[in-house]
ChimeraX commands (.cxc) that place a marker at each C-alpha (Angstrom):
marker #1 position -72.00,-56.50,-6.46 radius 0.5
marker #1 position -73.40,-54.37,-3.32 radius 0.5
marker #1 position -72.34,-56.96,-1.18 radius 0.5
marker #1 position -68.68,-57.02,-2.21 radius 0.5
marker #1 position -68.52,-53.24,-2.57 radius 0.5
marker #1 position -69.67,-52.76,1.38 radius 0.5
marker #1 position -67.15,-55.65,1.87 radius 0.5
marker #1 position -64.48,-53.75,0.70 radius 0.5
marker #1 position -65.47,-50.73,2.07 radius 0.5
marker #1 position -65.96,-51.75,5.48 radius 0.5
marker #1 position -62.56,-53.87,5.18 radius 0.5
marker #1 position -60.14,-52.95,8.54 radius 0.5
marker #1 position -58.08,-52.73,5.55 radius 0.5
marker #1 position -59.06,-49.58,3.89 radius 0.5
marker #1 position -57.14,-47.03,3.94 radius 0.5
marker #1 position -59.15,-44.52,1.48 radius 0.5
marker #1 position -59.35,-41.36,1.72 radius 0.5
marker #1 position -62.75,-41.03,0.41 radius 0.5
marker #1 position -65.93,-41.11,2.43 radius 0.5
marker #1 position -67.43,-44.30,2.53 radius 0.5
marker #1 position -70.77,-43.52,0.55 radius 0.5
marker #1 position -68.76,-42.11,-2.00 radius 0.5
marker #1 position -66.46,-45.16,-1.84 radius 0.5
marker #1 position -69.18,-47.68,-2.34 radius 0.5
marker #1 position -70.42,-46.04,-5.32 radius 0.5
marker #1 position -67.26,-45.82,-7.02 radius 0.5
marker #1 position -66.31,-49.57,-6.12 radius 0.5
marker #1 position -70.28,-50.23,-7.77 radius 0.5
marker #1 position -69.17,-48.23,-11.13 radius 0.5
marker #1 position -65.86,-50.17,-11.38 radius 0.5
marker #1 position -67.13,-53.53,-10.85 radius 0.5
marker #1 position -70.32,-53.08,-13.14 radius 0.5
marker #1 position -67.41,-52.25,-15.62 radius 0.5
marker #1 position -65.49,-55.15,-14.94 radius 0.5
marker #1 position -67.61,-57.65,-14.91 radius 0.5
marker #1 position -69.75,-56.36,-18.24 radius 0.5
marker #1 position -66.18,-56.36,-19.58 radius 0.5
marker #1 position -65.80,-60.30,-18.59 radius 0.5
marker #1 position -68.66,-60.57,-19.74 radius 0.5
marker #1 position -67.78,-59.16,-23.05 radius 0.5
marker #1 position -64.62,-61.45,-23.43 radius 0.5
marker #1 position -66.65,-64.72,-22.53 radius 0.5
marker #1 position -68.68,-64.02,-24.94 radius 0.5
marker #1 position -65.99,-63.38,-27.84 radius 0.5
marker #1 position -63.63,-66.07,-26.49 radius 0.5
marker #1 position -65.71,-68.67,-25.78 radius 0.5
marker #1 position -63.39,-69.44,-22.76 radius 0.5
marker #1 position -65.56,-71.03,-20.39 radius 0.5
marker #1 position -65.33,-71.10,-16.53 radius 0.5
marker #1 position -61.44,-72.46,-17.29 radius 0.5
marker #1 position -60.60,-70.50,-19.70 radius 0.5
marker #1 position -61.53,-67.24,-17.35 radius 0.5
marker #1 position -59.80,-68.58,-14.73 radius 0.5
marker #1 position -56.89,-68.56,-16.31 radius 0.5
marker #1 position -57.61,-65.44,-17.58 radius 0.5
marker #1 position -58.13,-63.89,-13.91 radius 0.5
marker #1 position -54.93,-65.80,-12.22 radius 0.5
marker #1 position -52.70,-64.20,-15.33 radius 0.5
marker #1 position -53.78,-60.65,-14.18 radius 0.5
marker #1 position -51.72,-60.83,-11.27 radius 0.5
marker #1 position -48.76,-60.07,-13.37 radius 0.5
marker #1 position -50.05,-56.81,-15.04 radius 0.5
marker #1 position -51.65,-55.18,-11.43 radius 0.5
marker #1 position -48.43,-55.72,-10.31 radius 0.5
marker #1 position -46.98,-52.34,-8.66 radius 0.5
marker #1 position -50.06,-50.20,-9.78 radius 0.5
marker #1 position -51.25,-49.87,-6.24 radius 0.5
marker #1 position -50.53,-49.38,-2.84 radius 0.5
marker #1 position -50.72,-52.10,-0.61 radius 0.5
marker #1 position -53.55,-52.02,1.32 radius 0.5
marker #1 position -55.56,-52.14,-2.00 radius 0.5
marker #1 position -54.29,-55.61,-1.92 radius 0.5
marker #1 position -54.82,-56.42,1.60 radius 0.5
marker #1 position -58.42,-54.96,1.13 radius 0.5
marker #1 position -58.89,-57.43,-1.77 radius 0.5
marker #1 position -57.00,-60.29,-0.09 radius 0.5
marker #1 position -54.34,-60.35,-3.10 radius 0.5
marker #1 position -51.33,-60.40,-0.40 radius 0.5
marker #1 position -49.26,-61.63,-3.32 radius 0.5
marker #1 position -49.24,-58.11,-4.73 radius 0.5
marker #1 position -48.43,-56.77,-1.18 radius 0.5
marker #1 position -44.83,-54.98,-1.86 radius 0.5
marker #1 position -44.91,-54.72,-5.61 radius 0.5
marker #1 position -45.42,-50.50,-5.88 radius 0.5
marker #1 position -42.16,-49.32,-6.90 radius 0.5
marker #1 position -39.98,-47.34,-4.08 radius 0.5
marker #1 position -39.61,-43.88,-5.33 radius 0.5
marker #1 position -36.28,-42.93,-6.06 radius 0.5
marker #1 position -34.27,-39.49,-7.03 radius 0.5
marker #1 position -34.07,-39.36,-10.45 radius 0.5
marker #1 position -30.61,-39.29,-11.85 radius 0.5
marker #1 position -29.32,-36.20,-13.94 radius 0.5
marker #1 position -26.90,-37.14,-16.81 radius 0.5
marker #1 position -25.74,-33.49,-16.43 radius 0.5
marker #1 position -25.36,-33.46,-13.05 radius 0.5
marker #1 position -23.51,-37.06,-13.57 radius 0.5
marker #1 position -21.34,-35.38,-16.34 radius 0.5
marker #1 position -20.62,-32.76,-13.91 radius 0.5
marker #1 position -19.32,-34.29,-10.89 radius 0.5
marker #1 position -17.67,-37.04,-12.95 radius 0.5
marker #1 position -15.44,-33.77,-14.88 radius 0.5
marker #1 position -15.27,-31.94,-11.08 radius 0.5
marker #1 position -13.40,-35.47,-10.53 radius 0.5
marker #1 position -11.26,-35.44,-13.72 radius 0.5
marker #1 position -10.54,-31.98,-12.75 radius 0.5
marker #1 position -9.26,-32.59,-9.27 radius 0.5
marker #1 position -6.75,-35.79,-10.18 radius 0.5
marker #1 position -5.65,-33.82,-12.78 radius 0.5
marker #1 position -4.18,-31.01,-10.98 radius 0.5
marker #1 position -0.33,-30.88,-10.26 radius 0.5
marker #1 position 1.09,-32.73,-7.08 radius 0.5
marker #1 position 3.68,-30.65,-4.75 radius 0.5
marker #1 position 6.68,-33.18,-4.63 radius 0.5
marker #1 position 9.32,-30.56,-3.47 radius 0.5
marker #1 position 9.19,-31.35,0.16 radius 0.5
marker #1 position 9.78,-35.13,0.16 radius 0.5
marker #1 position 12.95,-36.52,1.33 radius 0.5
marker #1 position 15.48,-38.69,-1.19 radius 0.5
marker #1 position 16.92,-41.93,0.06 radius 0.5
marker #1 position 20.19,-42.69,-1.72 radius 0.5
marker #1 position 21.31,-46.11,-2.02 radius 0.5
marker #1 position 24.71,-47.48,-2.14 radius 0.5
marker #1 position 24.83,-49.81,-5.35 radius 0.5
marker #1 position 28.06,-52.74,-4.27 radius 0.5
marker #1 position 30.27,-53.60,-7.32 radius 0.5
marker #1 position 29.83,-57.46,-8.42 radius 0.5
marker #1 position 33.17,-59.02,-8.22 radius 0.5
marker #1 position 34.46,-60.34,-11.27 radius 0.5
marker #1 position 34.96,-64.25,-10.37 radius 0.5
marker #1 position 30.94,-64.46,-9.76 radius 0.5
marker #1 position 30.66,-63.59,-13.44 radius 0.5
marker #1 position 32.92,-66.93,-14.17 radius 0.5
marker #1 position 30.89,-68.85,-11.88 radius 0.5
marker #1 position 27.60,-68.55,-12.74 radius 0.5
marker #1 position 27.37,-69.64,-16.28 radius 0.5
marker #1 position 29.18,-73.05,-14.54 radius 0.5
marker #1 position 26.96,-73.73,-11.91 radius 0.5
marker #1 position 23.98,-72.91,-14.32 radius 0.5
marker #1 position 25.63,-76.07,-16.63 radius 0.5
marker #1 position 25.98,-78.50,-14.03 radius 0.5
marker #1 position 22.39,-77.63,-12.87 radius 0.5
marker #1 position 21.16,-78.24,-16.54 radius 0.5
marker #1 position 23.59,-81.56,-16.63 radius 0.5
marker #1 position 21.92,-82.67,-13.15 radius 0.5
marker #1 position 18.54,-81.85,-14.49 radius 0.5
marker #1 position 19.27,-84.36,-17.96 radius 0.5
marker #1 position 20.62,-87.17,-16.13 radius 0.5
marker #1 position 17.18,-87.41,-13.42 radius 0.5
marker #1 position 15.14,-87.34,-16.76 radius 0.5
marker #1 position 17.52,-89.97,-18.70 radius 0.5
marker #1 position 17.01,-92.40,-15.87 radius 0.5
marker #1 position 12.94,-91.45,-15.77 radius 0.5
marker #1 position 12.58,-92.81,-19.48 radius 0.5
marker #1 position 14.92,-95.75,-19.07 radius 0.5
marker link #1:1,2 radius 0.2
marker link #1:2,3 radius 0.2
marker link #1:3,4 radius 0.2
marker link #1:4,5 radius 0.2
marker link #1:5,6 radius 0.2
marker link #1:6,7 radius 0.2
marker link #1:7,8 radius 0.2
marker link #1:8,9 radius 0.2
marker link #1:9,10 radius 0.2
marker link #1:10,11 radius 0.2
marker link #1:11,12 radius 0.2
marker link #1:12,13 radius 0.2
marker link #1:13,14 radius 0.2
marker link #1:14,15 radius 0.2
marker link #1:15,16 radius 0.2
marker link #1:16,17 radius 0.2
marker link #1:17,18 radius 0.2
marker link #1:18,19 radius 0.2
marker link #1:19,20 radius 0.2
marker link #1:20,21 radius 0.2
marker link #1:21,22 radius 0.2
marker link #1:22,23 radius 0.2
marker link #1:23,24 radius 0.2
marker link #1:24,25 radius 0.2
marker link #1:25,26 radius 0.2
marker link #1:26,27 radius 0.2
marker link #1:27,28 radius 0.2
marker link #1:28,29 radius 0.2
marker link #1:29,30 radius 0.2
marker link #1:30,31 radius 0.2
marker link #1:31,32 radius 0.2
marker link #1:32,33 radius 0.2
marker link #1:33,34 radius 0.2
marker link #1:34,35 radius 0.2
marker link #1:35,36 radius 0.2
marker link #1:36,37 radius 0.2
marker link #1:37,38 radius 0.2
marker link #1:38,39 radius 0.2
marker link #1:39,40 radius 0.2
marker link #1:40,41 radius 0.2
marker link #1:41,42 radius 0.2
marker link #1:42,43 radius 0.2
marker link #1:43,44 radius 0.2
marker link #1:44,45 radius 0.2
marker link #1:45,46 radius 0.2
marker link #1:46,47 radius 0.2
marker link #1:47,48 radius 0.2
marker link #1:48,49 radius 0.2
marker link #1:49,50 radius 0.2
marker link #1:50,51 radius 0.2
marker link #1:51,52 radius 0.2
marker link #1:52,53 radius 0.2
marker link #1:53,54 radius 0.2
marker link #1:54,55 radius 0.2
marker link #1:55,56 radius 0.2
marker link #1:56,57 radius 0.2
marker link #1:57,58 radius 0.2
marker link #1:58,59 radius 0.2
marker link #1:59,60 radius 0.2
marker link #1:60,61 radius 0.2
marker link #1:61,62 radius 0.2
marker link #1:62,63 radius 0.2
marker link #1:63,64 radius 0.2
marker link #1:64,65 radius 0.2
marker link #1:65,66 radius 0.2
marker link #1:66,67 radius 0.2
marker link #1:67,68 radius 0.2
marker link #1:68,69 radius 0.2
marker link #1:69,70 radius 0.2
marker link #1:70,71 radius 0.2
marker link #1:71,72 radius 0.2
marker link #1:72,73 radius 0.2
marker link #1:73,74 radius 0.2
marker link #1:74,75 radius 0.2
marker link #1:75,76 radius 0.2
marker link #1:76,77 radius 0.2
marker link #1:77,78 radius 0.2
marker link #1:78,79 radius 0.2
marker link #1:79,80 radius 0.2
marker link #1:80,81 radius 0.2
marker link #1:81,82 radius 0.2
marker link #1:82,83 radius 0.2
marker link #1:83,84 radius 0.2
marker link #1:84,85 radius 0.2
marker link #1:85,86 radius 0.2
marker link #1:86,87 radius 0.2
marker link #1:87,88 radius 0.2
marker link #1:88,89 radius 0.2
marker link #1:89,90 radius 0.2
marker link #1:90,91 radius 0.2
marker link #1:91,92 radius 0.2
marker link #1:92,93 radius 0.2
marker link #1:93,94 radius 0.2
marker link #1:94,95 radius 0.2
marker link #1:95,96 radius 0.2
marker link #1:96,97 radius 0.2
marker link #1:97,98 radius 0.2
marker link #1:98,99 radius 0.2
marker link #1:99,100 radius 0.2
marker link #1:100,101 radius 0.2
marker link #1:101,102 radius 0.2
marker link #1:102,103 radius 0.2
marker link #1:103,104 radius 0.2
marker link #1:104,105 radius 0.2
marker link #1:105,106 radius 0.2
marker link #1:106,107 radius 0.2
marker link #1:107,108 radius 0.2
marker link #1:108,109 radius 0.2
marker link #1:109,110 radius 0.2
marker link #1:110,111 radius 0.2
marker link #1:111,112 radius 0.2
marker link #1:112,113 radius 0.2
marker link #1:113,114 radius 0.2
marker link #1:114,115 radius 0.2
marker link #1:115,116 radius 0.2
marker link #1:116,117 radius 0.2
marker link #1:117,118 radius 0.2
marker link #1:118,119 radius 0.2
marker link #1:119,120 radius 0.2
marker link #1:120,121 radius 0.2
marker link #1:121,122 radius 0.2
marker link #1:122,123 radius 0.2
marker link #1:123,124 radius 0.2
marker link #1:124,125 radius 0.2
marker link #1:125,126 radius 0.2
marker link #1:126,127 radius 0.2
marker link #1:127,128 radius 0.2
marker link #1:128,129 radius 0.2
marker link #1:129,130 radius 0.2
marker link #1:130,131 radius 0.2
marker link #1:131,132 radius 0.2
marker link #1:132,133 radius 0.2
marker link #1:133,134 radius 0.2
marker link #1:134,135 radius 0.2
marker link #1:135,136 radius 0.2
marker link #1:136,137 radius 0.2
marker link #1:137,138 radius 0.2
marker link #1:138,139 radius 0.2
marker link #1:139,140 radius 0.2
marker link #1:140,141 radius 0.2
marker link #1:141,142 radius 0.2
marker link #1:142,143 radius 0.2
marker link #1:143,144 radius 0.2
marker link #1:144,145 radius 0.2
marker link #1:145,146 radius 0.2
marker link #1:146,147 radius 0.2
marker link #1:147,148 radius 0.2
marker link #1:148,149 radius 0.2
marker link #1:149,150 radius 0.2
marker link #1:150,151 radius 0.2
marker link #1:151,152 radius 0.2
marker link #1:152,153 radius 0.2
marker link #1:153,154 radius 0.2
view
């Protein structure tokens, strides 16, 4: 367990801020506790070297975004390298609520429509005869139309 905490410790990874004594120690406390807790679960689970193996590779999931990365590089886990959450500005509801009614506010407010210029349009009468006409053409358009689709079916 010394040799892996002085590993870590002395890893060009490392970024803690602690001093490396200090370090070392902690990393000794932590992995006495992990491995008397593997330890612990072997011995209820009967799992075997297998069985912990799986055990181990499913961790991967659950340390995922609980550190920064060059925990993981330290540890040579570079699949958990990127996984801490970006922090982000936490979004108000009020403040939401507010600019969204600020908004409301604004397009509700009356438009000045006194100063735009009217375009009038001449409307030309229809003549008469084009009233006669059109109900004729439309007929021999429909009679057109029914003797293409007689000669289709026969």
């Amino acid at each position: 367990m010394q040799e892996i905490a002085r590993h870590l410790v002395t890893s060009s990874n490392n970024q803690s801020e602690l001093a490396s004594k200090e370090q070392e120690q902690a990393l000794m406390e932590i992995l006495e506790l992990q491995f008397s807790e593997i330890k612990q679960l072997d011995n209820t689970g009967n799992f075997g070297s297998t069985g912990l193996k799986e055990l181990l590779a499913g961790q991967v999931e659950h340390l995922s975004g609980q550190a920064d990365d060059w925990v993981w590089s330290t540890n040579q886990l570079t699949e958990l390298i990127g996984t801490k959450p970006q922090v982000s500005e936490e979004l108000s509801l009020d403040e939401t609520m507010k600019e969204f009614n600020q908004m409301v506010h604004t397009a509700q407010q009356p438009i000045d429509t006194t100063h735009h210029a009217t375009i009038e349009i001449q409307e030309l009468p229809i003549p008469a005869w084009s009233k006669i006409v059109a109900p004729i053409v439309a007929l021999a358009i429909l009679f057109f139309l029914y003797c293409q689709y007689s000669n289709l079916i026969h």
